[in-house]
Structure formats: structure tokens, C-alpha cells
GUGU-766691 format. One record per residue (C-alpha): residue in one letter; y, z, x. Coordinates in steps of 0.5 Angstrom, whole numbers, plus 500, padded with zeros to 3 digits. Example, Ala and Ser with C-alpha at 12.3 -4.5 7.8 and 13.67 -1.06 7.14 Angstrom:
2
A491516525/S498514527/
# end
This chain:
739
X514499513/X508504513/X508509508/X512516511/X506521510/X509524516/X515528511/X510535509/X509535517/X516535518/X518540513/X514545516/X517543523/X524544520/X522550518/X519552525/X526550528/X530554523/X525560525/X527559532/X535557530/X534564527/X532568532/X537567537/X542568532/X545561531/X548560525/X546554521/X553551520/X554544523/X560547526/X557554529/X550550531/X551547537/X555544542/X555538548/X554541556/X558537561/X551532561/X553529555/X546533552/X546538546/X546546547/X545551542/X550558541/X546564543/X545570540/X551572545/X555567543/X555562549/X553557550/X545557553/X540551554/X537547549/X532550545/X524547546/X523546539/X516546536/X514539534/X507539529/X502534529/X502528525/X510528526/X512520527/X512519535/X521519534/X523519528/X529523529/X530516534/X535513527/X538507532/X532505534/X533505541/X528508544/X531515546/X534521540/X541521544/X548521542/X549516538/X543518533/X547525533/X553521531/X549517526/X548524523/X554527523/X558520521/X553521514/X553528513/X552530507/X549528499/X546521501/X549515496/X548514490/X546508485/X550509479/X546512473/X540512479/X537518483/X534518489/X526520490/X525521497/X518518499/X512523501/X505523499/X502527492/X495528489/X496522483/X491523476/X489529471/X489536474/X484539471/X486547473/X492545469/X488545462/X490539461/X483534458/X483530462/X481522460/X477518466/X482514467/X486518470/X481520475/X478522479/X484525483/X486521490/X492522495/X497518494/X504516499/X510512496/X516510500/X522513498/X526509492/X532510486/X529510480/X534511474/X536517470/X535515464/X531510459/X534503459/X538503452/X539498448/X547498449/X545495456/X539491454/X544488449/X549486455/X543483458/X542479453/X549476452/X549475459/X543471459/X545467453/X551464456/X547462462/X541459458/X537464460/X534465454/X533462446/X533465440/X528463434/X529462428/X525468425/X529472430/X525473437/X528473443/X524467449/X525465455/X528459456/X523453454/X517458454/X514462448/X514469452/X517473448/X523478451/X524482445/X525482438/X531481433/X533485427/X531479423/X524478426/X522486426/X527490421/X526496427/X529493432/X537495434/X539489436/X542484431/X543476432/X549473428/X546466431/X551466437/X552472439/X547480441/X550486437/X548493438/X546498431/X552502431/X549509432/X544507436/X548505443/X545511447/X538511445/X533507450/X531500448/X525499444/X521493441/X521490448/X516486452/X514487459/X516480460/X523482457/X523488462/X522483468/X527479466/X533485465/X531487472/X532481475/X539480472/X541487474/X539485481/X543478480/X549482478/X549486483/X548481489/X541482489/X535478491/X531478485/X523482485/X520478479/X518471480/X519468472/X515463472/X509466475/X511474474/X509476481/X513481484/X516481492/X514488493/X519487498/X526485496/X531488495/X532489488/X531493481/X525493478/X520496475/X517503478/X510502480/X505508475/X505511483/X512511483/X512513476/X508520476/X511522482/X517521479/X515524473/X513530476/X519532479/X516535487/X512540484/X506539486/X504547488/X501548483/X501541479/X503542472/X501537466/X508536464/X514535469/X516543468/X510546466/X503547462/X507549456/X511545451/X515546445/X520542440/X525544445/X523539450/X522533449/X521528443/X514527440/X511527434/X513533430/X518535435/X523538430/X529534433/X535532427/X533523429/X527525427/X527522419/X530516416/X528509418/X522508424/X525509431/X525516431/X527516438/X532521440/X539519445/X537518453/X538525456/X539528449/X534534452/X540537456/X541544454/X546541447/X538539444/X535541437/X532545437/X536549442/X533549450/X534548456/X537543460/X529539461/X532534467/X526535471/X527536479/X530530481/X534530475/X531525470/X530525464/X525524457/X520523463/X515526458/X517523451/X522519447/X518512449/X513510453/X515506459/X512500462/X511499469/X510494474/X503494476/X498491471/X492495468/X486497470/X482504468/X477504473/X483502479/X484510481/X477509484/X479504490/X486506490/X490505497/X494511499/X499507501/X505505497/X499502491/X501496487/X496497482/X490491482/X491484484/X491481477/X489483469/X490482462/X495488460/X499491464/X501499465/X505504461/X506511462/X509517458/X508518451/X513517445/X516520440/X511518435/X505521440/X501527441/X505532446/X498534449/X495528449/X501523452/X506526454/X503529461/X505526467/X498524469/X497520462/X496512463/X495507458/X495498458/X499493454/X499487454/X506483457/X507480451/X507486446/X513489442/X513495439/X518500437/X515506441/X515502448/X521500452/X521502460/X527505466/X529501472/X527503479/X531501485/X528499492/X529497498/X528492503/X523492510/X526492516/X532498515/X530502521/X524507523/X525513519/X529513513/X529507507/X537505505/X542508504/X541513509/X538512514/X540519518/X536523513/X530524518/X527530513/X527525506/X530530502/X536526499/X542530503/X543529510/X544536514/X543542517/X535541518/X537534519/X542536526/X536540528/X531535529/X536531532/X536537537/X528538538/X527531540/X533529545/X531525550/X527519550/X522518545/X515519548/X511512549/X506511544/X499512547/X494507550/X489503546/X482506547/X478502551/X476496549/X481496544/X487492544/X494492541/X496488535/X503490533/X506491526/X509484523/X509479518/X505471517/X505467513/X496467511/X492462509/X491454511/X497450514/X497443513/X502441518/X497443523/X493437520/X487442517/X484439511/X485446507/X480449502/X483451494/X481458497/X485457502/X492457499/X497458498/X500460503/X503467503/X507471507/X503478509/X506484512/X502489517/X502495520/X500495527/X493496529/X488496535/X482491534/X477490539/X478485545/X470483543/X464483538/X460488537/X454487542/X447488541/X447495546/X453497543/X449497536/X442499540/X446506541/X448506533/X440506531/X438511538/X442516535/X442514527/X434515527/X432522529/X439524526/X435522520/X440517518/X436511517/X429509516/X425502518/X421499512/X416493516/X422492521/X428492517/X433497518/X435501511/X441507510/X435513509/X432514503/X436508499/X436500499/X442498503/X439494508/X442495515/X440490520/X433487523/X429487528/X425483531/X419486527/X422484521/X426477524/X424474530/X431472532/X433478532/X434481538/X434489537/X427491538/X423497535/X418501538/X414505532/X410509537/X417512540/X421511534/X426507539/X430501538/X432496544/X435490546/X431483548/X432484556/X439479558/X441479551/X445486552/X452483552/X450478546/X454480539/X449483535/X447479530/X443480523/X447485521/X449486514/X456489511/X453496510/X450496518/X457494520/X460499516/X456505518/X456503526/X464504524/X463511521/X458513528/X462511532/X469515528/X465522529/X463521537/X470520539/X471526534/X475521529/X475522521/X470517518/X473512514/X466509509/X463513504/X456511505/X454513498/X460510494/X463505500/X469506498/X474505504/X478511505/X485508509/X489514510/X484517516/X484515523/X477513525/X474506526/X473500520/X472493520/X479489519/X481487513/X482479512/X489479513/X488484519/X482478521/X487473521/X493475524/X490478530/X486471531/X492468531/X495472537/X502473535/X502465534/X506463528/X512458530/X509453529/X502455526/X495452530/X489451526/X486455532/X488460536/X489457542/X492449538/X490444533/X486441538/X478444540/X473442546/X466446548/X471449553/X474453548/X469457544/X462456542/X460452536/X454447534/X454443541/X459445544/X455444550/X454451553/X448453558/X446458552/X444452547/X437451548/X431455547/X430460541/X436462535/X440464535/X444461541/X450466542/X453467548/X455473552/X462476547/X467475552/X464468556/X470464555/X473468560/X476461565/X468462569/X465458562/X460452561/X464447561/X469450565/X476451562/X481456561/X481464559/X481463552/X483470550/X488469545/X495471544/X493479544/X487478548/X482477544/X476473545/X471469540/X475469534/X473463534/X466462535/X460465537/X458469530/X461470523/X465477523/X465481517/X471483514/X471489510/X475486502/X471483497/X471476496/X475473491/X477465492/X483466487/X486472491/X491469495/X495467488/X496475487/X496478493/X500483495/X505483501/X504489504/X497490507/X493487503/X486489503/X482486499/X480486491/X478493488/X471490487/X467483488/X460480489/X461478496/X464480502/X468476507/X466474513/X471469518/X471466525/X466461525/X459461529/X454458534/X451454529/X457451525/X461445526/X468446530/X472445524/X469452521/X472455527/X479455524/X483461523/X484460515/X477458513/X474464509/X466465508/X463470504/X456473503/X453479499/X453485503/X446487504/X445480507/X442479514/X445473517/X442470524/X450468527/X453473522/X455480527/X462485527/X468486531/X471494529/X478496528/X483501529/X488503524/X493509523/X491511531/
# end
């Protein structure tokens, strides 16, 4: 489910609509807005009090193709109506939980509050989650005790003898006992789990991440829920319908509170006073006595010493800034902001600690308690000023507009409504058809697989192949055929006078830097992209114009996507400084891994082949090493024309485009893919649209080429390479996302 950037689009366009409501006179009361024609179809009461023709709303652009479409069946009628007027009303609420309603922020320090601003809280970067629940308070040690009892008596866990609660059979720690740290308020009798009296409402401390995990999977279970966290190996199914941590996105945007014109360095402002919330120094009556100085969960209600406001923030949680630090779901890296998806980010692939937000009550205020304030700790550690608050989401597939439990609440704001009815009204009818791929492009429909190397087939699978994982994609268009030599040719035409690249002793350079582009024939004679010093212009060897364009490094591919972004007026996707991907905007770029081989597959999945067409392979189908094609003699490189096997191949066969209508996708050339290569990747990677390791020494290449044996040509196999390599059967096709 992509992430629903759409909804500051739609806020605009309700109010366009109220607008329009308001000059006809129409009151935004359900009962007065609007009634049914003879026709079934919605009309509005007019300033004259009878009933008029439907009102021509302003859509704005960027709206979701229909989301006021909440049945799903392709046309906003009476029955998505109905869905609004049978849910009206505040959406549900999870017991002790609020709903965060999705949308997009700017995540990290903003410097124009005064804030300083550590580097790992920059640099500031545009991020979008899906909406959730997140809960009010701090999980608190009354609760974390009922866990714990519970999961006794399930054998979930064991106690050691110096009074350190373990997993079962494990020596990961999930807490600690007042007998193994005198800080802790939870006591062990030797069979049963105890609460300090006088401490049941504050938040647990002295809990490691591993022990957060585990309560939040037992909260699922409780509840009749699929768990998020496997326990044996702590990854998380991002997708389950379930309890878990919040990610630090999930977190800041919580945190903040929707208020994001301006940003503030803490959830209610620039300021902060003893009155607020609980930090070092902060005055409060729990401040004195024996380490924690913690303060109840939602003590900052307006009754708080020193006297001040109610400090629930906008969505109405609390001690989002002070208290304890909380741990969230993704591991930690400082430098992760720098390659951070926009899209729904779970924090990088792997690492040693994991993150924490929110300072505590022995922190600084200045330096802690800012909602863009971030740190790691190790999954092991316990200490007595970190404890966590559990988020609620909710599993793909719940329909096109809105995340359960409210489905009917198109605009997100957490009540279904006025505005809601209203853009019902402005999209009666059906929903327009999504608009054709550009040409040569073809369509790859959102979905999930399972990625990776399928032994069933009978394929040998390779260590970097496995395990198999299941990923989920949203919909695409990727090109029906390699990138060609005159397609390249036209890239260098333009890029040359426009100053964009240079040619060092044939090889083609991004001007005025080192990262090699591609070759010619001056500089390899393989090549078939010619380069006339005289004119300054590049050709194409004669009858190899239609040939995939070969020779060409990972930043040549990247910066022919970004050309041909800004000749169809598209925003360009590469920065061509950093190479960092921007996958927010809507030009051209090269498929991540994942998009590779689900577009190769071709829609295939029950069962999986080793190759796009079956487990079985002949010259006939693709060109490989001996393959037998007419092209395989005379010099290198030994392409054939992108597209060839096409039912009018040697030796004849059958049109071999696969399942989406793609050629080539096994054999030909090697394509680069945009990720960094990691052969450990598949063990951590996310579901929703992976898109790679933030950094790496290689990048991967997939398909198999001209000169590799039949068995490289499967749909699991990954290559690698440095990205300014120049190989003679490594070339590119492009891809389309966000069109």
C-alpha cells in the first residue's frame, strides 16, 4: 500500500469544495447538504432552497485517481455514500490508543526553530507514513507486570537466579527484577511478578528492546492478532496486523503532533518550562528520593507541579517529550537520514543498536527532549531511563483509500464527516481510467512474491539467493526492451554541447569528475557508439542501432534516466553529485532488484520457473553462449537486436515476451538494477518495496548475457559490479515508478 502523500492534496480540494458549498448557500450539515435525484445520482440544495444540479467540484492535482471510490468497485455511487453515512462519525478507537492519521512531514532538526542541530538529525528530508494508532501513554510497569505473568505461565520466559527476566532457553534479557537492579519496580517472589506499590502508573523502565518486542507480541496474541516480531530471529513483518514498536518516522510525526507550519523543537512550541514535562531539573514533586525520577504516565494534564497546561500534544499523547526515552522499531544508524526512503521508512536493514527517541527525566530539555532528537541502544541494554509505548497498525489490502478501521474516512482526519460526504459528491461516477504507459513502457501491476531462488523449480540456488522472502510492490511501468545504442546515442548528442559530459581518450566522463559514462569505439573497440573529435558527435556502428547499448557504467544509466526525465518535462529522480535516489519524483530510473525480478517473472508466481517462460531453455528462447542465433559470429560483442525473439527468431520459436510483455529479460545483456549489492540482503529485507542497502561497493546487475552459459539467464540469479565498470554485455533497461 503506497504511502498516501495525496492527503495535503485533498485537504486543499475540501476546502475548494467547502468554498463552492458555501457560495450556493448550502449548509455543511449532513441532513440539509444534499439529497438523491429520481436518477439515484447526488444533488445539492441551492441558495434558493431547492434542489439543483450537481455541483462540478475542483479537483486538485495529485489527488489519488478515485479515492472517494471506498467499495472498491470502480465507480463513487451509492454505495460508497452509504459507506459514509453508515461510519459517520469520530472513527474507532483502540482502547488507551489514538489514531495518527497518515500524510507526509519534513522528519529531522529544523534549524529555524533555534534548535542545534546534531548530524544525525539531518539533513531534513520529506517523509510519508501510512496511518496507525499509536498509544496515549508510556507502557507502564503495571502493564509490563501482566505480561510478564502471563508469559510465565506460558513458559515464555525464565527468571535467573540474580533476578534477570530471559527469554526462554535464550540469554537475551527482557528486563530486569528488583533483585538483579534495586531501580527496577518489578519484584519476583520466586513464582510470581509484583508491582512497587506507588509505582503502577508510571512507564516501565529497565526494559531491553527485546523485552518491548515480546510485550508487543503477546499484546497482539492477546488480542487475536498475528504478531509483528519474529522471536527467534527479531525481524518484524511490517505487515501484520498487529502491535509493535512505532518506527522513529512513526515516532517524530507522532511526536509532533500535526504541527508542521511552522515546525517546533518540541511538540508544543520553542519553549520549555517545568510545566511541561519531566527532564532534569524540571521541578516536579517524583523528583527526589531513590533513581527513577520518573513522574506518572500522563502526569502533564493540567493537575501537574509545577501548575501548567494540559501538554497532550495534537493527537492527544502524552510525555512525547520527557519521562523515558523510548525504543522504536528500526535499528540505528546516524548517517541513515541521507538515504532515507519517503515512503513509510523502516530504518536500515540491519545494525548493532537500535533506535530510541525522546529524552527522559534525567536529560537535558534543550538537548533530548526535541522531537528531532535521536539516539541508538543496544537491544540488550536495560537502564533505568529508557522504557518504549506500543503503536498499532494494520495489515495491507483493507481497501484503496483509508487504513482500518475507517475506511470511509477519504480525507484522513480521524472522523468521518462533512468533508468526507463531500468528496463523495465531487467524484460521482465512475472513476477515470488510469492513464496509458508511455510509449514503449509496459505496465507491471502492484503486487507480492515471493523473491529469491525456488528450489522446487530444480535450480541450484546460490547463499546470495536465499532465503526466499515475500516482497511487496507497488505498480510500475518498465520498459518492454533494453535501452538501444540509438537511444543512448541521442543521451551523448544532447549531453555534449549541453556541457554535461566530456571525453577523455574515447571514454565518456560526467564533466569535470571521474565517473566514467560509458565507451566508445576509440576507447574499446567493442563498443559501438562512435565519437567524431572533429564535430564533437557520437554515432552508432551502422546496423547495430537497434543492438542494447552495452559498455555503459551504473552512473551512465543513471544519467541517461535523468535526461530523458527532463525531455518528457518529468522531475528527475538521480542527484548527479551525490547519486542518491530521490524516490518521491516521477521521472525515469532503473529498477530496484526487487522490481527486476517481479517484472521478469511476468506475473508467474503459481508455481514459480526458473526462467520467465518455464524450467526449461533452448536457443530458441533467449540469446545466451551458443545459443545458436545468426548474430553469434564475427567480433564482440554478440547482442542481438532488443526485442528479437519475437516468433521471427533463429532458431525459430515462439514470442518469448513474458507475462507483462517484456523481452530479454533473460539474456542478451546483464541490466543494472539501482541497489547496492549485499549477499546477506535477503536475511533482513523489508517487505514493502525494498529498494536495496543504503550503501555498498557494488551494484547489482540481473538478467544474464550474450556470453554467459543458460543457467545465469535465471530469474533469481544476482550479479554485481563497481558502478563506474564498463562491461562488454552489461547494458540497462528504465523504469517508470509514481507515473
Amino acid at each position: 500500500m503506497a504511502c498516501r502523500k495525496w492527503r495535503r492534496n485533498i485537504g486543499e480540494a475540501r476546502r475548494n469544495r467547502l468554498r463552492v458549498m458555501g457560495s450556493l448557500g448550502v449548509a455543511a450539515t449532513c441532513g440539509v447538504l444534499m439529497s438523491l435525484t429520481a436518477a439515484g445520482e447526488p444533488a445539492v440544495i441551492g441558495s434558493s432552497g431547492l434542489v439543483g444540479d450537481v455541483v462540478a467540484v475542483p479537483t486538485m492535482p495529485g489527488d489519488p485517481p478515485c479515492p472517494a471510490d471506498i467499495t472498491g468497485d470502480g465507480v463513487v455511487d451509492v454505495l460508497d455514500l452509504l459507506e459514509v453515512l453508515g461510519q459517520w462519525g469520530p472513527c474507532p478507537q483502540v482502547p488507551g490508543m489514538t489514531y495518527i492519521p497518515g500524510g507526509e512531514f519534513d522528519m529531522g532538526c529544523h534549524a529555524e526553530t533555534g534548535e542545534t542541530c546534531k548530524l544525525s538529525e539531518l539533513p531534513v528530508h520529506d517523509v510519508c507514513v501510512d496511518s496507525f494508532h499509536l498509544a496515549v501513554y508510556e507502557t507502564t510497569t503495571e502493564q509490563y507486570c501482566t505480561f510478564l505473568n502471563a508469559a510465565l505461565a506460558q513458559e515464555l520466559i525464565e527468571v535467573t537466579p540474580g533476578g534477570e527476566v530471559r527469554q526462554m532457553g535464550t540469554t537475551l534479557p527482557y528486563c530486569d527484577t528488583s533483585d538483579a537492579d534495586e531501580e527496577s519496580r518489578i519484584h519476583w517472589d520466586g513464582s510470581t511478578f509484583t508491582v512497587e506499590i506507588g509505582k503502577e502508573d508510571h512507564p516501565m523502565v529497565l526494559v531491553s528492546w527485546y523485552g518491548a518486542a515480546a510485550y508487543c507480541n503477546w499484546r497482539s496474541a492477546e488480542e487475536g492478532l498475528q504478531p509483528a516480531y519474529d522471536l527467534e530471529t527479531w525481524t518484524c513483518d511490517w505487515d501484520a496486523d498487529a502491535y509493535r514498536l512505532p518506527t522513529e518516522a512513526e515516532w517524530e510525526y507522532a511526536a509532533r503532533g500535526g504541527e508542521y507550519d511552522p515546525y517546533y523543537a518540541y511538540p508544543w512550541g520553542d519553549d520549555i518550562d517545568g510545566s511541561m514535562a519531566n527532564f532534569s531539573g524540571s521541578g516536579d514533586p517524583f523528583e527526589s528520593g531513590p533513581y527513577p525520577w520518573t513522574t506518572p504516565v500522563g502526569y502533564y494534564d493540567g493537575g501537574q507541579t509545577p501548575p501548567g497546561d494540559d501538554m497532550a500534544n495534537g493527537y492527544g499523547l502524552y510525555d512525547m517529550a520527557g519521562n523515558v526515552a523510548e525504543m522504536c522499531s528500526d535499528w540505528w544508524d546516524w548517517g541513515y537520514y541521507s538515504s532515507c526512503p519517503d515512503d513509510n521508512p523502516h530504518g536500515p536493514p540491519s545494525g548493532v543498536s537500535r533506535s530510541k527517541r525522546n529524552g527522559a527525566w534525567q536529560s537535558s530539555p534543550t538537548g533530548y527532549l526535541r522531537s528531532a532528537a535521536r539516539e541508538g541502544i543496544g537491544p540488550q541494554v536495560t537502564v533505568n531511563y529508557v522504557g518504549f509505548r506500543v503503536a498499532r497498525v494494520y495489515a495491507k489490502g483493507a481497501g484503496p483509500l483509508a487504513d482500518p478501521p475507517c475506511p470511509a474516512d477519504i480525507t484522513g482526519d480521524g472522523v468521518v464527516d462533512v468533508l468526507d460526504l463531500l468528496e463523495i459528491l465531487g467524484a460521482w461516477g465512475p472513476c477515470p481510467e488510469p492513464p496509458p504507459p508511455p510509449p514503449g513502457m509496459m505496465s507491471v501491476p502492484a503486487g507480492e512474491f515471493a523473491m529469491g531462488c525456488h528450489a522446487e523449480t530444480g535450480e541450484s540456488c546460490k547463499p546470495e539467493e536465499l532465503p526466499l522472502h515475500d516482497v511487496f510492490l507497488d505498480a510500475f511501468y518498465i520498459a518492454a526492451y533494453e535501452t538501444t545504442n540509438e537511444e543512448y546515442c541521442a543521451f551523448l548528442n544532447y549531453a555534449y554541447p549541453h556541457g554535461m559530459i566530456e571525453v577523455e581518450d574515447g571514454v565518456v566522463y560526467k564533466i569535470y569528475d571521474t565517473e566514467p559514462y560509458c565507451d566508445t569505439t576509440s576507447s574499446a573497440s567493442v563498443s559501438r557508439i562512435q565519437w567524431d573529435y572533429a564535430t564533437g558527435t557520437f554515432s552508432v556502428t551502422p546496423g547495430k542501432e537497434d543492438h542494447p547499448m552495452l559498455r555503459v557504467s551504473w552512473y551512465g544509466a543513471a544519467a541517461y534516466c535523468n535526461w530523458r526525465s527532463a525531455q518528457e518535462q518529468r522531475r528527475p529522480v538521480y542527484d548527479l553529485e551525490t547519486w542518491t535516489c530521490d524516490w518521491s519524483a516521477h521521472g525515469y530510473r532503473l529498477p530496484t532488484e526487487a522490481e527486476w525480478e517481479y517484472a521478469a517473472r511476468g506475473g508467474q508466481h503459481n508455481p514459480y520457473y526458473t526462467f520467465p517462460w518455464g524450467n526449461e531453455i533452448d536457443g530458441s528462447m533467449a540469446n545466451y553462449s551458443s545459443s545458436g542465433d545468426p548474430f553469434e559470429s564475427g567480433p564482440y560483442p554478440w547482442t542481438t537486436p532488443v526485442g528479437y525473439y519475437d516468433g521471427g527468431q533463429i532458431p525459430p520459436g515462439v514470442d518469448m515476451a513474458n507475462g507483462y510483455g517484456l523481452y530479454d529479460v533473460a539474456g542478451n545483456v546483464f541490466e543494472w538494477c539501482h541497489d547496492w549489492y549485499d549477499a546477506t540482503y535477503y536475511v533482513s529485507s523489508p517487505y514493502d518495496n525494498p529498494c536495496g542497502p543504503d550503501t555498498g561497493t557494488y551494484r547489482v546487475v540481473r538478467g544474464g548475457s550474450w556470453v554467459n552459459s543458460w543457467i545465469n539467464l535465471r530469474c533469481a540469479l544476482r550479479g554485481w559490479g563497481t558502478p563506474d565498470y564498463l562491461n562488454l554485455n552489461w547494458g540497462f533497461r528504465v523504469l517508470l515508478a509514481n507515473p
